[in-house]
N, C-alpha and C positions, 0 to 999 in steps of 0.2 A: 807406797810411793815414798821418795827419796828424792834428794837434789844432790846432783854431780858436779864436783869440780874439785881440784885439786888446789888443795892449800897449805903450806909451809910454816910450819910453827918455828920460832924463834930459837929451839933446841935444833929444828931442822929435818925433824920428821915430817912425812908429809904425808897429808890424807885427804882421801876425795867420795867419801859418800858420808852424809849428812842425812840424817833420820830425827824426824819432829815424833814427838811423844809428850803425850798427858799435856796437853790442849786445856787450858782452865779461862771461861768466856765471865766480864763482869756481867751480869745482867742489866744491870740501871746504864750502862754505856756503854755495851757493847765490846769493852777494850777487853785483852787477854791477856795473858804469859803463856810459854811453851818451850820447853823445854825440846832443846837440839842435838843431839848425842854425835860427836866423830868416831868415823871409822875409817880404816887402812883404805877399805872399799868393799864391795858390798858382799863378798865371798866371806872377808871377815866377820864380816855381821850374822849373814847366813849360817855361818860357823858355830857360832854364839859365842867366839871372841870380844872378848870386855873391850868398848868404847876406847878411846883413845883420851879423851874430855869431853866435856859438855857445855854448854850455856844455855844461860835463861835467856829469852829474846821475849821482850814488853812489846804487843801490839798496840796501837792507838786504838782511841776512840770510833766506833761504826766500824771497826773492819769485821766485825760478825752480825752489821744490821741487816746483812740481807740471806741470812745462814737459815737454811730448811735443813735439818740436820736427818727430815726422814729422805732426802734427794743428797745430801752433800755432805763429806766427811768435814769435819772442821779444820784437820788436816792442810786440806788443800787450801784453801784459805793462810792459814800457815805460813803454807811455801812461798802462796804469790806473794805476800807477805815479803818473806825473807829476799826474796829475789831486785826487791829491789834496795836494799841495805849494799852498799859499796862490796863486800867481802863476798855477797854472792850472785853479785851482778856479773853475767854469761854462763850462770848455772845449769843444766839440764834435769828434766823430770825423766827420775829412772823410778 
């Protein structure tokens, strides 16, 4: 899974598939980091064409208090995650 949308970087290139990798959950509170990788879009990814950039995105507090990880990727959590962050508010799950 991925999140789609097209976004223009200040140099002016633009890229629209976002890929969450290495997922790191605190235990004592549940918060995270996870790491976000850009791509042109998802042919480039599939390619194994190098990322365009990345960021580290801090989850709060309890956003993995309800994570069954043998039913639920941590992933997805992630995403809804990110989804609601301004820059990928009207995103789609590819």
């Amino acid at each position: 899974m991925a999140l789609q949308k097209t976004i223009t970087m200040a140099s002016g290139v633009s890229y629209n598939y976002h890929k969450a990798e290495s997922p790191k959950i605190n235990s004592s509170d549940k918060s995270g980091v996870a790491v976000v990788k850009f791509y042109i879009d998802s042919a480039a990814r599939l390619a194994g064409k190098k990322e365009l950039g990345n960021k580290v995105y801090k989850l709060p507090a309890n956003t993995f208090s309800q994570l069954n990880l043998s039913q639920t990727d941590a992933r997805d959590l992630v995403y809804l995650h990110l989804k609601t962050l301004p820059e990928f508010i009207g995103a789609t799950n590819v």
